[in-house]
C-alpha positions as CSV (number, residue, x, y, z in Angstrom):
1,X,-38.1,-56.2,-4.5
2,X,-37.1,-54.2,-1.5
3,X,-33.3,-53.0,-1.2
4,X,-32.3,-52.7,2.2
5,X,-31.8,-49.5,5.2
6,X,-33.2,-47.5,2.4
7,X,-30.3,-47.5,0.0
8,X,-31.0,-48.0,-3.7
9,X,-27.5,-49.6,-3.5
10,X,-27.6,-52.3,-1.6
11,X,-29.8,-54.7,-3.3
12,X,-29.5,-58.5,-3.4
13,X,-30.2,-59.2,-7.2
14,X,-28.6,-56.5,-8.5
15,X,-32.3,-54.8,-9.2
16,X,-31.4,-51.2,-8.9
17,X,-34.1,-48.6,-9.4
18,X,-31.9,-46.0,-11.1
19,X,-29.4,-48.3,-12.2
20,X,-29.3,-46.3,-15.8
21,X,-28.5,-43.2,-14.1
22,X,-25.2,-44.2,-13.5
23,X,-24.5,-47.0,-16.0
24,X,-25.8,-45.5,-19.2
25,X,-27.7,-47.5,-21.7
26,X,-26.3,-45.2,-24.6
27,X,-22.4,-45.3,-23.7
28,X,-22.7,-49.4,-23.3
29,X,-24.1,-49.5,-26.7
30,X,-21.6,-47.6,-28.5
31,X,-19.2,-50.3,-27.7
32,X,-20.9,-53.0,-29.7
33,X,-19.5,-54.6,-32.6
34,X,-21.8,-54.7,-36.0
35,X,-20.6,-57.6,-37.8
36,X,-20.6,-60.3,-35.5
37,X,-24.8,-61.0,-34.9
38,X,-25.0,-63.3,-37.8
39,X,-23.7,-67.1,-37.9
40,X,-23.8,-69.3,-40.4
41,X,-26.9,-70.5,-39.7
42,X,-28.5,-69.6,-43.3
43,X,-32.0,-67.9,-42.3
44,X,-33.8,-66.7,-45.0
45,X,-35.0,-62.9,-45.1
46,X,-38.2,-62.1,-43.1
47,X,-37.4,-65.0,-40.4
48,X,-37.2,-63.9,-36.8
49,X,-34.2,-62.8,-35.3
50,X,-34.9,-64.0,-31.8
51,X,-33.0,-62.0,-28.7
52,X,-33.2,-62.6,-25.0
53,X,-31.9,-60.0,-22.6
54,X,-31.3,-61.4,-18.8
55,X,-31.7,-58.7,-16.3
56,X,-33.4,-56.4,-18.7
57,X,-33.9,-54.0,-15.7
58,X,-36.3,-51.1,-16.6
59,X,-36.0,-51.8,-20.6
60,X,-33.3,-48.9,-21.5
61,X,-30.8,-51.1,-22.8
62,X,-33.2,-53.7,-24.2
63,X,-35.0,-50.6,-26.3
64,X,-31.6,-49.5,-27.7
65,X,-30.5,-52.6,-28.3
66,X,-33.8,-53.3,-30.8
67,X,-32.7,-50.0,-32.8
68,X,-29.1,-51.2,-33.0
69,X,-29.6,-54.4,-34.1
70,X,-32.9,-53.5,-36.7
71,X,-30.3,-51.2,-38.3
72,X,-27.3,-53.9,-38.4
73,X,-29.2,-57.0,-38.9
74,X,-32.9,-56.3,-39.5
75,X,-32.1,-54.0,-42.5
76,X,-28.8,-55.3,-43.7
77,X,-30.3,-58.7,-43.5
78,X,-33.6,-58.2,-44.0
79,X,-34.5,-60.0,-40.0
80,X,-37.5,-59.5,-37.7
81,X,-35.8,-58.5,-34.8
82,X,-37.5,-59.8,-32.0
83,X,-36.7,-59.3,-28.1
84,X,-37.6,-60.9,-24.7
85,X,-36.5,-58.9,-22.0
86,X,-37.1,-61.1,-18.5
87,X,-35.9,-59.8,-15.5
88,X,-36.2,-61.4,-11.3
89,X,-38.0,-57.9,-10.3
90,X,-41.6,-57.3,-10.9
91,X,-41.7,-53.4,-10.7
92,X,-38.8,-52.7,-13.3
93,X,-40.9,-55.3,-15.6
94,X,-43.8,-52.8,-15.1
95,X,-41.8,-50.0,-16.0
96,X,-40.3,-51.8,-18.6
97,X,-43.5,-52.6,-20.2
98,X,-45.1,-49.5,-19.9
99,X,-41.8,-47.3,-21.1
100,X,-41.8,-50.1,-24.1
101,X,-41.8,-47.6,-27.5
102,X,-41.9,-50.9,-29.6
103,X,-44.3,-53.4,-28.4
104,X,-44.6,-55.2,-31.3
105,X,-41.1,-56.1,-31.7
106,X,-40.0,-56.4,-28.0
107,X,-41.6,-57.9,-24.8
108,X,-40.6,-58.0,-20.8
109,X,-41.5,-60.8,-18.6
110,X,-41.0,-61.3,-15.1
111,X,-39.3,-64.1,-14.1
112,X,-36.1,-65.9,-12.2
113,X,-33.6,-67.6,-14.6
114,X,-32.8,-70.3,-11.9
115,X,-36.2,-70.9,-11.1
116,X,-37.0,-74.3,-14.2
117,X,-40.4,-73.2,-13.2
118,X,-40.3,-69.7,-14.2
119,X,-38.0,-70.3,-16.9
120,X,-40.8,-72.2,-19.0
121,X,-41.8,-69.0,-20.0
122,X,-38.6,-69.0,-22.2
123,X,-39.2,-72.3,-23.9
124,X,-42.8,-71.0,-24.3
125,X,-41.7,-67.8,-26.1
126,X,-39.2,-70.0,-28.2
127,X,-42.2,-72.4,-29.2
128,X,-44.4,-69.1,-30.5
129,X,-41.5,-68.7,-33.0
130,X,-41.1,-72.5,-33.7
131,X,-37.3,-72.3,-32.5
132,X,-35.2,-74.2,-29.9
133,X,-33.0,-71.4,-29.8
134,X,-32.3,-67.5,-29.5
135,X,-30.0,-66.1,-32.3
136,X,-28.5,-64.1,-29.4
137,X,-28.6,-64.2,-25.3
138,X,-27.7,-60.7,-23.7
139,X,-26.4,-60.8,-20.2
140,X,-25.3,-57.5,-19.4
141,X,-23.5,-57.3,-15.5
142,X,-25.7,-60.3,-14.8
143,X,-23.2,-63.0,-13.3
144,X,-22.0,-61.4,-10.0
145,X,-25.7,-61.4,-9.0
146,X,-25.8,-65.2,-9.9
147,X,-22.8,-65.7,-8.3
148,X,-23.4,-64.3,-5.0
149,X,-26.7,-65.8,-4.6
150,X,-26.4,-69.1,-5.9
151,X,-22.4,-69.9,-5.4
152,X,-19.9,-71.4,-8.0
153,X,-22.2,-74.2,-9.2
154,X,-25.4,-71.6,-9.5
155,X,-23.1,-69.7,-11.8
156,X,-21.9,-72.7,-13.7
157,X,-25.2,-73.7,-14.0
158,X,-26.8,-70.5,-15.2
159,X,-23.9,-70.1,-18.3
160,X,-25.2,-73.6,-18.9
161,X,-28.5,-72.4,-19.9
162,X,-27.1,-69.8,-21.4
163,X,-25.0,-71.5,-23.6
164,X,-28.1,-74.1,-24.4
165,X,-30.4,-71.3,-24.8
166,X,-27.9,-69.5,-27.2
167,X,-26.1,-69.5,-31.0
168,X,-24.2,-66.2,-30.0
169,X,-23.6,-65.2,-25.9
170,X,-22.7,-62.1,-25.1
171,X,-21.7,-62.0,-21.7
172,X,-20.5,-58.7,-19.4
173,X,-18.9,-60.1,-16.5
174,X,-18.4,-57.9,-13.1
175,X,-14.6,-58.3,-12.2
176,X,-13.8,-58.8,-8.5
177,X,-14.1,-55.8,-7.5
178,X,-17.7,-55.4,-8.2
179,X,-18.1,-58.4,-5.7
180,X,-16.1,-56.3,-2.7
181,X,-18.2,-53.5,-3.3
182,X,-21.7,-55.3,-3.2
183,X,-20.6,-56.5,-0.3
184,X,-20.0,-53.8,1.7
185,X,-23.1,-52.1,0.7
186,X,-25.2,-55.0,2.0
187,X,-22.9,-54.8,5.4
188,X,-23.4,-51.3,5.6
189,X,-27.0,-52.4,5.5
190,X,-27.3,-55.3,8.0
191,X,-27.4,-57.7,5.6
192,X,-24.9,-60.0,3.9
193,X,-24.4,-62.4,0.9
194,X,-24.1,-65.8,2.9
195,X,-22.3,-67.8,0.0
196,X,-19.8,-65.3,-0.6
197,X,-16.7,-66.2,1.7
198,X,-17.4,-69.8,0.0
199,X,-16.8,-68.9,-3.6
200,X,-13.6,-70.7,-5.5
201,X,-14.1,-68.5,-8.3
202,X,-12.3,-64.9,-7.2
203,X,-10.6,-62.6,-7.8
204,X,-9.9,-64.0,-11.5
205,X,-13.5,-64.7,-12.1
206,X,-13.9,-63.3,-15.5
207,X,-11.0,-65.5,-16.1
208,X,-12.9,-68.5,-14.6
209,X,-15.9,-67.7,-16.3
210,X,-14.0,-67.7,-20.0
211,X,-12.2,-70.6,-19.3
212,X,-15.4,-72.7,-18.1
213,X,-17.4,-71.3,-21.0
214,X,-14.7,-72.3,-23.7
215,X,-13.2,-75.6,-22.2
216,X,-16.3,-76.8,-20.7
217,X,-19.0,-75.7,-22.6
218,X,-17.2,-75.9,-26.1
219,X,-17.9,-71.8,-27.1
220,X,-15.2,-69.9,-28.6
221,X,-14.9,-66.1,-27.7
222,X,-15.3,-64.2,-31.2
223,X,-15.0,-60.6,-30.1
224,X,-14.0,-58.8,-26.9
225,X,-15.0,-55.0,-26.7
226,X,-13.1,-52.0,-25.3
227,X,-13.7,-51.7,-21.5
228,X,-16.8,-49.8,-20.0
229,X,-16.7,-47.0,-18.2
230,X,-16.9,-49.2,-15.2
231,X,-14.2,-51.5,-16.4
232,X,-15.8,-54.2,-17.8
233,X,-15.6,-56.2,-20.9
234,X,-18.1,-57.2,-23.5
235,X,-17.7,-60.4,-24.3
236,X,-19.0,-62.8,-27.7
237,X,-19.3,-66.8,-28.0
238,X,-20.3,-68.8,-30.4
């Protein structure tokens, strides 16, 4: 996908080419709890331990998050850690794929989340492991980009499939902020985000988004990490 006036910046999906030159994989990581991965679901040792990362972009994060979680599940709990990484551009998922240092344990597809079309490929990788569900859905600075292009209900809709997708969500929200500054980077380039002057949920959206996820969607938040370097939380539901 192209990003417009030839700024790197002012993309519509959030699909930035150099995105972990700024937002490093390693620092994002460090925040991360170790005891919170495993429910009470009552797996036996050498079952799968089934992730899905939304908006995997090139694969940095989804690579250190394997290593993390082999070291605080697979080995502690004797899991199979296995990863989907899916992600809406088709050249990050090639460099995603060919950057991948552990093939047999994590996998990138290309695909759109609000496509039901494209998100069979999901279901399909959930059927290879004879499982309904993920263990855990990943959706690291995911929602703005839902939000802007597909308005309140598209974001409403997407946590939805999160949430039935998931046993434990880990969501990092953009605040409001994040919204202004997309925007002016797509004015700056000609271009706009046509829902935006539309959307109900504002400048309290990370409130909105943990109030719809825990009154309307039953989760309860079970751990809330320090702020990023950019200001945003980390956020677990079960």
């Amino acid at each position: 996908m192209e990003y417009r006036n030839n700024d790197p910046g002012a993309v519509q999906y959030g699909n930035f080419i150099n995105y972990y030159d700024f937002n490093n994989a390693g620092q994002r990581l460090n925040l991360l709890p170790r005891d919170v991965w495993i429910g009470t679901d009552n797996r036996q040792p050498g079952e799968p331990y089934l992730v899905l990362d939304i908006g995997c972009n090139a694969g940095n994060l989804t690579q250190l998050l394997y290593t993390f979680l082999n070291e605080c599940v697979g080995t502690t709990h004797e899991r199979n850690i296995q990863i989907l990484g899916v992600d809406i551009d088709s050249d990050l998922v090639k460099r995603a794929k060919t950057g991948n240092a552990f093939p047999s344990n994590v996998s990138y597809e290309h695909l759109d989340v609000m496509d039901s079309n494209e998100s069979s490929k999901i279901n399909e990788y959930l059927h290879k492991w004879n499982r309904k569900t993920f263990d855990v859905v990943c959706s690291f600075s995911v929602t703005m980009w839902i939000h802007l292009n597909h308005g309140d209900d598209g974001l409403q809709l997407f946590l939805e499939k999160l949430c039935d997708l998931a046993e434990l969500l880990v969501v990092e929200p953009q605040p409001w902020k994040c919204y202004r500054t997309a925007l002016r980077r797509m004015k700056k380039a000609g271009d706009e985000f046509p829902l935006y002057k539309a959307l109900q949920w504002c400048t309290n959206v990370e409130e909105c988004i943990q109030v719809f996820l825990e009154s309307s969607l039953g989760r309860k938040k079970v751990f809330e990490c320090l702020p990023t370097r950019w200001q945003r939380r980390i956020c677990f539901y079960r």
